[in-house]
C-alpha positions as CSV (number, residue, x, y, z in Angstrom):
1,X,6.8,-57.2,-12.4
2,X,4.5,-57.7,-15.8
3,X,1.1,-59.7,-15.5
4,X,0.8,-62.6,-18.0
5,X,-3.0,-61.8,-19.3
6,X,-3.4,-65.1,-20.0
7,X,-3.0,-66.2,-16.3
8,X,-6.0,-65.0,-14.6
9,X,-5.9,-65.5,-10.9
10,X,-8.0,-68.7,-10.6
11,X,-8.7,-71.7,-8.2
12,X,-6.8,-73.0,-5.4
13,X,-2.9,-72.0,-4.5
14,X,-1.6,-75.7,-4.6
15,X,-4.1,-76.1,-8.3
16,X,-3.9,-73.4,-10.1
17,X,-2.1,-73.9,-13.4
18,X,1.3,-71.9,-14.9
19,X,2.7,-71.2,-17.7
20,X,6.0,-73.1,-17.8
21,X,8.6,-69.8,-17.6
22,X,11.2,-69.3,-15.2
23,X,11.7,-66.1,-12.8
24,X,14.6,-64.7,-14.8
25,X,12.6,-65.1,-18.3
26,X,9.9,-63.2,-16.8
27,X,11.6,-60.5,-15.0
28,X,13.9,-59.7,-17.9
29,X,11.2,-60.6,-21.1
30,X,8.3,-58.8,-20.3
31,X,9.8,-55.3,-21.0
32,X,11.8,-53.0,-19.6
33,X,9.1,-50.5,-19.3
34,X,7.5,-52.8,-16.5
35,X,10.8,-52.7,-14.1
36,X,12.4,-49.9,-15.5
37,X,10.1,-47.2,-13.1
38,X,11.9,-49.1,-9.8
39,X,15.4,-48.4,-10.9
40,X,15.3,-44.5,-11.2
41,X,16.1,-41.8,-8.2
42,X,13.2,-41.2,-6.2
43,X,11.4,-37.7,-6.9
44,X,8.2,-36.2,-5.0
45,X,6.5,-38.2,-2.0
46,X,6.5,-41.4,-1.7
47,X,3.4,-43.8,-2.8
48,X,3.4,-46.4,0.6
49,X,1.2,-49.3,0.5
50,X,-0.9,-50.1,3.9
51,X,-2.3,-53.1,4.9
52,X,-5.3,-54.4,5.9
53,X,-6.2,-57.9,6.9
54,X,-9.9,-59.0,6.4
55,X,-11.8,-60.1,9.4
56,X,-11.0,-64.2,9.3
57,X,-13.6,-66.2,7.4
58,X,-14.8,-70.0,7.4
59,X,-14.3,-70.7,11.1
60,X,-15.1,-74.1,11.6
61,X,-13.2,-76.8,13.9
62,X,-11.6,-80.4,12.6
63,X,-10.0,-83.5,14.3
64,X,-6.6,-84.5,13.2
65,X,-5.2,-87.2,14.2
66,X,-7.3,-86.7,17.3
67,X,-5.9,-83.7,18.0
68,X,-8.9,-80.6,17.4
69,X,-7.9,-77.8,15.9
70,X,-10.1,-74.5,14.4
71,X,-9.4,-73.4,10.8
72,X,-9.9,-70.4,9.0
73,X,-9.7,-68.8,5.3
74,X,-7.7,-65.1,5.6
75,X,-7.1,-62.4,3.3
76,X,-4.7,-59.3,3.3
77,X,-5.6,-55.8,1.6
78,X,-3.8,-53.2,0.2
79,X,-5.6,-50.3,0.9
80,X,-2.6,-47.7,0.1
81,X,-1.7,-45.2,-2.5
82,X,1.1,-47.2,-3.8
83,X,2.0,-51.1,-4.7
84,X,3.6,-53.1,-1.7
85,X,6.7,-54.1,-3.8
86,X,9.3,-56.4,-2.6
87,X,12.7,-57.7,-4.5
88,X,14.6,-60.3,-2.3
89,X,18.0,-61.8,-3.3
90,X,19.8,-64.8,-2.1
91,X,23.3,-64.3,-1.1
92,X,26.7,-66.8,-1.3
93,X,25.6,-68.4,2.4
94,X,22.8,-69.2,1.2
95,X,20.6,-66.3,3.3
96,X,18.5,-63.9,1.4
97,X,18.3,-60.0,1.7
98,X,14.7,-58.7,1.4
99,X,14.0,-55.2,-0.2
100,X,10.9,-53.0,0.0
101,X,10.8,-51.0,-3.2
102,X,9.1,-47.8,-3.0
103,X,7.4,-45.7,-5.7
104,X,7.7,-42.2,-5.7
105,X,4.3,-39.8,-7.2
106,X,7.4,-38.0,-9.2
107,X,8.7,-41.3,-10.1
108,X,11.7,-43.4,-9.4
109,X,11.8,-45.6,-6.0
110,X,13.1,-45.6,-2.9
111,X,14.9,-48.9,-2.0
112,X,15.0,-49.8,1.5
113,X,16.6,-52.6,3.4
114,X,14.1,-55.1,6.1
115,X,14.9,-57.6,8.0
116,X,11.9,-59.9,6.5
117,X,13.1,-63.5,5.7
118,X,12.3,-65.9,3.1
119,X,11.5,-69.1,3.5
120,X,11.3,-72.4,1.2
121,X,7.2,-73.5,1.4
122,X,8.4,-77.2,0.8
123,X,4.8,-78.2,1.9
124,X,2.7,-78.1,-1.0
125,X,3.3,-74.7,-1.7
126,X,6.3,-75.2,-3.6
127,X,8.1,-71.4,-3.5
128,X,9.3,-69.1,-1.4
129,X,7.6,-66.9,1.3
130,X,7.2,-64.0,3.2
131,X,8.2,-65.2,6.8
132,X,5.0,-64.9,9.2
133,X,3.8,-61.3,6.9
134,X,0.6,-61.8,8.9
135,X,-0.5,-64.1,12.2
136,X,-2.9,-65.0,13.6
137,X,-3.6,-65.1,17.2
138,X,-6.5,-66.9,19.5
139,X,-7.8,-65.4,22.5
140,X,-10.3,-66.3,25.3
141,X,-13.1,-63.7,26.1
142,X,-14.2,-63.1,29.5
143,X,-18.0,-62.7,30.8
144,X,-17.5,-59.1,30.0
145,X,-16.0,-59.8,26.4
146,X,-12.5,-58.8,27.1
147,X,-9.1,-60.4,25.9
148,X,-7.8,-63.2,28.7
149,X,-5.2,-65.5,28.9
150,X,-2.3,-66.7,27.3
151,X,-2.4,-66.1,23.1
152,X,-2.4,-69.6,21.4
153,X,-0.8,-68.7,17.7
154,X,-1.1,-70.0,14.2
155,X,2.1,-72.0,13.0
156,X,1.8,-71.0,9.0
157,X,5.4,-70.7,7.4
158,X,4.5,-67.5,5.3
159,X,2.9,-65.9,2.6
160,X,3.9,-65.4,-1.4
161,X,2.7,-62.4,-1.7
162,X,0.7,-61.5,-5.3
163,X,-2.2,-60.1,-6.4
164,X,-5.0,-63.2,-5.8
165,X,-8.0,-61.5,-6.4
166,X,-9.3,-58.2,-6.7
167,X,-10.6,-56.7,-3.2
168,X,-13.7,-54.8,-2.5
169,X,-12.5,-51.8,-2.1
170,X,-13.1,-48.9,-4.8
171,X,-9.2,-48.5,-5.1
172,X,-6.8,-49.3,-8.1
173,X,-6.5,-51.0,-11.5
174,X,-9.1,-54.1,-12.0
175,X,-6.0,-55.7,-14.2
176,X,-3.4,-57.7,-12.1
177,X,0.5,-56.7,-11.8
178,X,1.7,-59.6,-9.6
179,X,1.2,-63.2,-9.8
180,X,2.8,-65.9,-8.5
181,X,5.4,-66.9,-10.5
182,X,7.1,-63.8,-8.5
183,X,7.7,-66.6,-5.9
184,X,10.4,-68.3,-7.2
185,X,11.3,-72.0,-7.3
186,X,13.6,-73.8,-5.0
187,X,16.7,-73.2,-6.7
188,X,15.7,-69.4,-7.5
189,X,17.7,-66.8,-6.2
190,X,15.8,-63.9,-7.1
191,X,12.2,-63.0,-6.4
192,X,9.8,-60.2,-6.7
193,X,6.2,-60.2,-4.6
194,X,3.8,-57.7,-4.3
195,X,0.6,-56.2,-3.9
196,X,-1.4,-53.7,-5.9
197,X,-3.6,-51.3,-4.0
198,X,-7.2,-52.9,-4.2
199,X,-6.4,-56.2,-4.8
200,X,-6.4,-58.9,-2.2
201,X,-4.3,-61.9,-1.0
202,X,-6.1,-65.0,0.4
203,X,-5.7,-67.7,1.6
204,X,-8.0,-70.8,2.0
205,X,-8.9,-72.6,5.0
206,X,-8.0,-75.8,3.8
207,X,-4.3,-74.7,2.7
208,X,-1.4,-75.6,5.0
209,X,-1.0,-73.9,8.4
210,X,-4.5,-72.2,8.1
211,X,-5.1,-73.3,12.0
212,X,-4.7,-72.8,15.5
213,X,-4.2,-75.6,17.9
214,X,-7.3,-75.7,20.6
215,X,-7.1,-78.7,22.5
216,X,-7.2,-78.6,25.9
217,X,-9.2,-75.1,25.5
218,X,-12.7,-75.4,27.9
219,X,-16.0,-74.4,26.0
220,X,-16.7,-71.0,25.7
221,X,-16.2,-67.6,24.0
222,X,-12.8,-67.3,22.0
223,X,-11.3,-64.7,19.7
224,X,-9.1,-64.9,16.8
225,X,-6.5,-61.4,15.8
226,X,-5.4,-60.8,12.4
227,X,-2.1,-58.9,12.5
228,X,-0.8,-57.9,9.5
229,X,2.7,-56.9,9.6
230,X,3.1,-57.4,13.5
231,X,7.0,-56.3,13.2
232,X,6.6,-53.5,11.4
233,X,9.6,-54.9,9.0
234,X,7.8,-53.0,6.3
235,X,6.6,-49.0,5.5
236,X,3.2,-48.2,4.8
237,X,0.6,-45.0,5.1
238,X,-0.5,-46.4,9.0
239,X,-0.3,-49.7,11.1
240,X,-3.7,-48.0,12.7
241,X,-6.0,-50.8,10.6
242,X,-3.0,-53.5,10.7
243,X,-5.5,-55.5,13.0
244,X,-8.7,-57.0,12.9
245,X,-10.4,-60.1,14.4
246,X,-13.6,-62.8,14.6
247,X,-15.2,-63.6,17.6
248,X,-16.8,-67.4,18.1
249,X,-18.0,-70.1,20.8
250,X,-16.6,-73.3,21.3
251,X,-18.4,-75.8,22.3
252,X,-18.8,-79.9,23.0
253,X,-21.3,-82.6,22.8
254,X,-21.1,-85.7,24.8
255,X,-19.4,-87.5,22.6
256,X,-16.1,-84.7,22.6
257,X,-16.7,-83.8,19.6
258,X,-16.0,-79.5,19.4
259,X,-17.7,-77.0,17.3
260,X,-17.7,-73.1,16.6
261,X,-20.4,-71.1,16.2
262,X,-19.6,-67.7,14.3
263,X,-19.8,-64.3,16.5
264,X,-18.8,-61.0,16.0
265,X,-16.2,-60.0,13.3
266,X,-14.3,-56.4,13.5
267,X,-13.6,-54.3,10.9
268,X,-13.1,-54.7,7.1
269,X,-10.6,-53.3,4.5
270,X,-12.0,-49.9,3.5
């Protein structure tokens, strides 16, 4: 899929402005240069992507509709040798099939088959996702600082998948090659997502589904997992950094309201 250099990755998901063309104008205007490379026989070893969530950021809790809840900004990495590339098509009954496309170092790609889904964001984020491509999952921690408990999880519908903003890792091209138009609109029927090694897609706390549910939950020490990919639907180079987490306290004052005081993250996209 070809960048549009005059659509810089900028402001909020829900905000950000786009040039008024459709899927199928980009996909087949831009050039067949751009696309060409994923139609050819695959030669050499394969480039895989690997991901690598960031350590969630901005934890802080809110009341809504008096029901507490703690929210939280995340972002995924690609930390691989090659782009994550996906092409997804919708079929007559109305189901899509999702396909990883992989580059090969000889050229060519390797097309392979998941059993990802897409689903219609109708809330706010007007396109099509990546079902649950990364969760989130909140812990308590014992007096020891272990995992307890039942998991309480994150409820976000999915992820369109592009190339946000470049990552801080010394890895890949500092120009863009997906954005979001790749997404789709609602009547689309063909999409293409992806990633570039060493560029990053977030997502801010304040977007839809950035949250886990905590009432009922007594004061004390939590922790939230990022899991990237937790079905393995996709290929990459390791799942061995596909997880990550931030530890904090939750507390109460007297008059119920909660807080969260930041503790220990894990580790970082490298």
């Amino acid at each position: 899929m070809c960048h549009d250099p005059g659509m810089p990755p900028a402001g909020s998901r829900i905000t950000r402005q786009l040039a008024a063309l459709s899927v199928v104008a980009l996909l087949s205007g831009c050039g067949g240069d751009a696309e060409a490379r994923w139609a050819e026989e695959p030669v050499g070893s394969a480039l895989l992507p690997d991901f690598a969530p960031v350590p969630p950021s901005d934890i802080h809790t809110k009341q809504i509709e008096g029901a507490w809840t703690v929210e939280f900004s995340s972002t995924l990495v690609n930390v691989g040798e090659g782009d994550f590339h996906a092409t997804a098509d919708k079929q007559l009954d109305d189901s899509w099939v999702l396909t990883q496309d992989i580059e090969y170092d000889g050229g060519g790609a390797e097309h392979v088959t998941t059993d990802a889904q897409a689903v219609w964001g109708g809330d706010g984020h007007e396109h099509w996702h990546v079902e649950r491509y990364v969760v989130y999952h909140l812990f308590a921690l014992d007096e020891a600082g272990e995992v307890t408990g039942p998991a309480r999880t994150d409820h976000k519908v999915g992820f369109c998948i592009y190339d946000f903003e470049r990552a801080e890792v010394d890895l890949g091209s500092d120009e863009p090659t997906y954005d979001r138009k790749g997404c789709g609109e609602e009547d689309s029927t063909h999409l293409v997502m992806g990633l570039s090694p060493g560029w990053a897609d977030h997502y801010n706390w304040d977007l839809p589904g950035q949250s886990i549910e905590i009432d009922g939950l007594a004061d004390g020490d939590y922790r939230i997992f990022a899991v990237a990919d937790e079905g393995t639907v996709f290929r990459e180079e390791t799942t061995e950094n596909n997880e990550t987490w931030v530890d904090f306290t939750l507390s109460s004052d007297p008059q119920g309201n909660r807080y969260a005081l930041l503790g220990d993250v894990g580790p970082s996209p490298a």
